[in-house]
N, C-alpha and C positions, 0 to 999 in steps of 0.2 A: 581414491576410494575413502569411505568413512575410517573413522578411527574407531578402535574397538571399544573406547572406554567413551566415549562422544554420546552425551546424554541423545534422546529422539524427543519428539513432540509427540506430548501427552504420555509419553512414558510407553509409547506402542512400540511394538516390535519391530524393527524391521522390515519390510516385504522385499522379494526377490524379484526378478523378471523385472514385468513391467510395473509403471507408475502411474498412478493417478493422479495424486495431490504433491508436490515434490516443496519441500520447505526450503528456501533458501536462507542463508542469512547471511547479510552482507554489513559490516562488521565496520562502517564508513563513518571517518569522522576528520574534517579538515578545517569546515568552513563555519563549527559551531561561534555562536557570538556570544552565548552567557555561559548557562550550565556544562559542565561538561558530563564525560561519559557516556555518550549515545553506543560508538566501539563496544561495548558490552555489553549494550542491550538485548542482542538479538541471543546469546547466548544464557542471560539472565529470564528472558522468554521462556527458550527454549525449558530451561531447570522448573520455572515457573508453575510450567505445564503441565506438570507431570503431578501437582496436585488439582489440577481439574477435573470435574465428575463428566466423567466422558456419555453419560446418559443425555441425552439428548430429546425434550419433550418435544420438539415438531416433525421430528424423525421416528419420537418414539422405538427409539435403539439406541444403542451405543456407536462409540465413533469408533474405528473408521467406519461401520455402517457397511461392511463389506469391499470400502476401495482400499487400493494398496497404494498408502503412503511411507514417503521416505524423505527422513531429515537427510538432506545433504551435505556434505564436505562445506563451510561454509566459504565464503569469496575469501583467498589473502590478503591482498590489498599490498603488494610487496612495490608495486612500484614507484617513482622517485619525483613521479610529478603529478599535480590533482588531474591534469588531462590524461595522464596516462591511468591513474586508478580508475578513473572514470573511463576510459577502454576499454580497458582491464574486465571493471563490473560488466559492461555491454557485454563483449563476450563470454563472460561465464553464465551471463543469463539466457543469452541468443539459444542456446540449445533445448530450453525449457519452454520455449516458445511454440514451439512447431505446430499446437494444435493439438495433440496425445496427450498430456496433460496437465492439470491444473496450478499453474506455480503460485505461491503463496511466500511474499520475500520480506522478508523482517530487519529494519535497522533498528541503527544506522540512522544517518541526519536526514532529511528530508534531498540533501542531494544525490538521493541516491534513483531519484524519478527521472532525472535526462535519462541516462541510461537501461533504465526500465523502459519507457516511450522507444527507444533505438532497438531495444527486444521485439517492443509489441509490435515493431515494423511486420517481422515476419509470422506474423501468426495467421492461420490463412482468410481469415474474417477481417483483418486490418489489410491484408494483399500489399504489402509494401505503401498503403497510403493513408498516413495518421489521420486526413481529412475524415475517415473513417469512423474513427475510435472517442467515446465519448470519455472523460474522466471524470469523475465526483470524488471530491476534494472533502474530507474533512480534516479540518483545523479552526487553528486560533488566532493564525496568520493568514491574509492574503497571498504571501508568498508571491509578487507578482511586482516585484523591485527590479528594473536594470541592471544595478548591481549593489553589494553593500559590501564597504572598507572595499571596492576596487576590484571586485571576484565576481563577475557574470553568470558563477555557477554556484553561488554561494546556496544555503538551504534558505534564504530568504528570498531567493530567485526560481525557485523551483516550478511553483505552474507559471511563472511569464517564458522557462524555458524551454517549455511542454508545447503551449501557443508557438511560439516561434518554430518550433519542431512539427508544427504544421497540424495538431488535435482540431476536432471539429465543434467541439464543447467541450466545457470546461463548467460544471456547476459545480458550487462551496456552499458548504455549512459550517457554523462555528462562527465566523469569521466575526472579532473582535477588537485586533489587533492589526492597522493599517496605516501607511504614513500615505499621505497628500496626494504622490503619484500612485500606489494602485488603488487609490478612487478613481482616481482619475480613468485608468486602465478599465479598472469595473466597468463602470458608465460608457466608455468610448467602445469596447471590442466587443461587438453583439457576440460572442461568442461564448462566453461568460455571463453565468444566469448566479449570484449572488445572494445568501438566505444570509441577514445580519443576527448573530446572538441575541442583539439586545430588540429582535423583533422577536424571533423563535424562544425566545426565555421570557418575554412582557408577562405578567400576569395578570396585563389583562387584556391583549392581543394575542399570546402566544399559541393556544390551540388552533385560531384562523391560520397564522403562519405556518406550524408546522404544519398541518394538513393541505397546505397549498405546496409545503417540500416533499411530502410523499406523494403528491400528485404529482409532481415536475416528474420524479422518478420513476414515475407509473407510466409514464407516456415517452419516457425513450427506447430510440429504436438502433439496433445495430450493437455491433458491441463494444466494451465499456470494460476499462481499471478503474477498479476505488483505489483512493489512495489515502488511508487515514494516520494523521500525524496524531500521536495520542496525546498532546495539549489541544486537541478540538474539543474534550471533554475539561471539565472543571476540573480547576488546578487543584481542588481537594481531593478529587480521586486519580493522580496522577502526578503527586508532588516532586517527585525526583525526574520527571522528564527537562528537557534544554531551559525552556520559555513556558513554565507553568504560568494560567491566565486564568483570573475569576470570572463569574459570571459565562461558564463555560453549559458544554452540553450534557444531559444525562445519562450513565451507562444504560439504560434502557432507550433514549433517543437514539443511543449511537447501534444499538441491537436493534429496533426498528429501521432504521436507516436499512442495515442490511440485510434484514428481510425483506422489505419492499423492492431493493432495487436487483435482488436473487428472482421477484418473483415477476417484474416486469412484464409483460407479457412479448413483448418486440426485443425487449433485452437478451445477449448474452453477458455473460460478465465473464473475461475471458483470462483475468488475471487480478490481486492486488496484493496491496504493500502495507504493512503496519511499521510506521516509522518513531525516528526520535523516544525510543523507547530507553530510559533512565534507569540506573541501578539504586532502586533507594537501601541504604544500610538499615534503617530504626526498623524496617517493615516490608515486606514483599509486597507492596499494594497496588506499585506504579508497575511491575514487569509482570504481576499476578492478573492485574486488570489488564493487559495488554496482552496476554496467553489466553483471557476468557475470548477478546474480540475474536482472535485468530480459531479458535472453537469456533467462535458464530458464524464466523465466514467458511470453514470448512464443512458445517455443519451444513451452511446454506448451499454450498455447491451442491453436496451428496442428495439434498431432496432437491434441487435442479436437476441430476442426473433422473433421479428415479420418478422425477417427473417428464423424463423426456426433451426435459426443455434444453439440455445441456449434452450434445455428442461431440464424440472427439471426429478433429477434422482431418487428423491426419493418421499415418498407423501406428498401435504401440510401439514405445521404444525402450530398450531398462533405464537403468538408472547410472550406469555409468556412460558419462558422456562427455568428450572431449570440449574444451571451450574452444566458443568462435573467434579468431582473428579478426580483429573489428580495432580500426587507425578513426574513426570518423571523428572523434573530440580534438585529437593532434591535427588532423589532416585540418578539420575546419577552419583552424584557427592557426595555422601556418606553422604547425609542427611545434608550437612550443612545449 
């Protein structure tokens, strides 16, 4: 159960019973390759938070807006190997999955999406088959490596781990930062539909492109995790995250982003993740700007609720809930 002194996101109270929105934070850091500090992020969010103006103009009200949300206990991560953490995480999240309410999971590196993807198995709109589940990817990486320094689960690897995990699409924004094979990848897996930064940022192509990205996401069907690495925005409004990168996206592209793909018409969005979120010391701007997204996206859920477009699938449940026993990272890979 929560800790009594355990700051909440946005500084909200508590709610009892059942859950709407349930905050996770998973607290994941093994496979970072530059910046360090991701591990802290999700709790440097969370404190973040709690100076955002909870007023809400497309809601017109304030947040929660009438749902009950709850910061949760966040993941330990106590175990002694990266297959096991990575377990570990699947099961603490498998519970929040069920369809009852909406999980919102904050890092932590970027590897923290295999085991997000192994969640959204069971949600009942996914029915056990990722072919299912679309993902929209913001970042600044491809994130779509084999492996890098020898680690298959590394956060550089993260949507080629998602594809293999069986996702039916996979469309990215941001993306500025690629080596040789995930071009490669891009081009070959019709799976993956690719928006390049240095089309979506041209000034003098970029409005045709981005309006071609809100359209992509205007026309998916079925449901869908965002999953936003917060270097998919410019390394100036995000300077303490792992891999900050210029020539990035606008906090207002990255707030359209989530408005459009909340208003979808065929869309669910059934779950997402704000990751690689950085402790800057000089300035709260990198864990502050990462506390607004997490506003935008709960924000967008609540007027999916109250637009009908978003019903729970399964029956309310509260908020204390046992984690799932979930071997599938060891088992796959022969127990190591």
């Amino acid at each position: 159960m929560e800790g009594e002194d355990m700051p909440t996101f946005l500084g909200l109270d508590q709610g009892e019973g059942d859950v709407d929105v349930a905050i996770l934070s998973l607290p994941y850091e093994l496979t970072t390759s530059y910046g360090q500090g991701t591990a802290l992020g999700p709790m440097a969010c969370i404190e973040a938070s709690t100076q955002v103006e909870l007023y809400d103009a497309q809601l017109g009200q304030d947040l929660p807006a009438g749902l009950s949300m709850r910061t949760i206990q966040p993941w330990n991560g106590e175990e002694p190997t990266l297959l096991e953490q990575l377990d570990s995480m699947a099961g603490y999240l498998i519970p929040w999955f069920r369809g009852d309410c909406f999980p919102l999971c904050l890092g932590g590196e970027h590897g923290i999406l295999p085991p997000i993807m192994e969640a959204a198995r069971h949600h009942p709109l996914v029915d056990n088959d990722l072919s299912n589940l679309t993902v929209v990817q913001i970042d600044a990486h491809g994130d779509l490596r084999e492996q890098l320094d020898g680690e298959k689960y590394s956060h550089a690897c993260a949507a080629a781990r998602a594809l293999d995990a069986g996702i039916g699409s996979l469309l990215q924004v941001g993306i500025r930062a690629y080596s040789k094979e995930e071009h490669e990848r891009m081009t070959a897996d019709e799976r993956i539909t690719t928006f390049l930064a240095r089309d979506t940022q041209s000034l003098c192509q970029g409005v045709h492109h981005w309006k071609q990205w809100l359209e992509t996401l205007s026309s998916i069907e079925g449901p869908v995790h965002l999953t936003i690495d917060i270097d998919g925005l410019d390394g100036s409004l995000v300077p303490a995250t792992g891999t900050p990168v210029p020539g990035g996206l606008t906090y207002w592209q990255v707030h359209e982003t989530i408005q459009a793909l909340f208003t979808a018409p065929n869309a669910v969005v059934v779950s997402a993740d704000i990751n690689e979120i950085g402790v800057q010391e000089d300035s709260p701007l990198t864990q502050f700007t990462a506390a607004m997204l997490a506003a935008n996206v709960v924000a967008a859920h609540a007027s999916a609720r109250q637009r009908g477009a978003w019903n729970a699938t399964a029956p309310t449940s509260g908020f204390d809930r046992l984690p799932h026993d979930f071997t599938g990272f060891s088992a796959s890979n022969g127990g190591e």
